[in-house]
Phi, psi and omega in degrees: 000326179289328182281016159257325170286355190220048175245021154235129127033070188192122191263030159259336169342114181208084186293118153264120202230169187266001189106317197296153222277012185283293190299326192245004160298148196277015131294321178297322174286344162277329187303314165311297180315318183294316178254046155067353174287103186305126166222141194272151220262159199202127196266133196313125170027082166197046175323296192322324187260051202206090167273008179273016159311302169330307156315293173313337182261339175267332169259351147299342168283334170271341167252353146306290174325324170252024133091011191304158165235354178246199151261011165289274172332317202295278219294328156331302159285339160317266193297009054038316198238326164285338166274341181272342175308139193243153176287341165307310175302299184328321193282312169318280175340302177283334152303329174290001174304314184281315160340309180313291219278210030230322174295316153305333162293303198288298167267046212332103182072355163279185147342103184219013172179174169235149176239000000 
């Protein structure tokens, strides 16, 4: 699924990931490497500060509802539901930021909410 977002040419390129032990296996970190993908260093559970959790939680919550049974289907709907994300929603997200950190100062640097 990934080798379709990064199959153009662009040194601009900068994946943020979470850590998580899917994102830090040394096949996904060579596979970066081989393709030239800068990925940004990022600090372990530290979700509050990542609002595209949010996205990822709307579209999981939208694909209970639709039920895929294959894997076909799974990554159909994914994208399907990810082209339907409006910049109005993104915007909402990033606006919650100075909220974010100001909570994260307050709970210095834990866990401290879902938004």
């Amino acid at each position: 699924f990934i080798e379709n977002t990064f199959d153009t040419v662009n040194d601009n390129w900068i994946y943020m990931q979470d850590n998580a032990p899917p994102h830090t296996s040394k096949y996904s970190m060579k596979w970066f490497k081989d393709n030239n993908i800068n990925v940004l260093k990022w600090p372990a559970s530290s979700p509050d500060l990542n609002p595209i959790e949010n996205l990822w939680d709307y579209i999981d919550k939208e694909l209970k509802k639709l039920k895929p049974t294959n894997a076909g289907q799974l990554q159909t709907m994914i994208e399907d539901l990810w082209i339907g994300v409006t910049a109005m929603r993104c915007k909402k997200l990033v606006d919650t930021m100075p909220r974010r950190m100001k909570q994260c100062i307050l709970a210095r640097g834990k866990t401290f909410s879902k938004y």
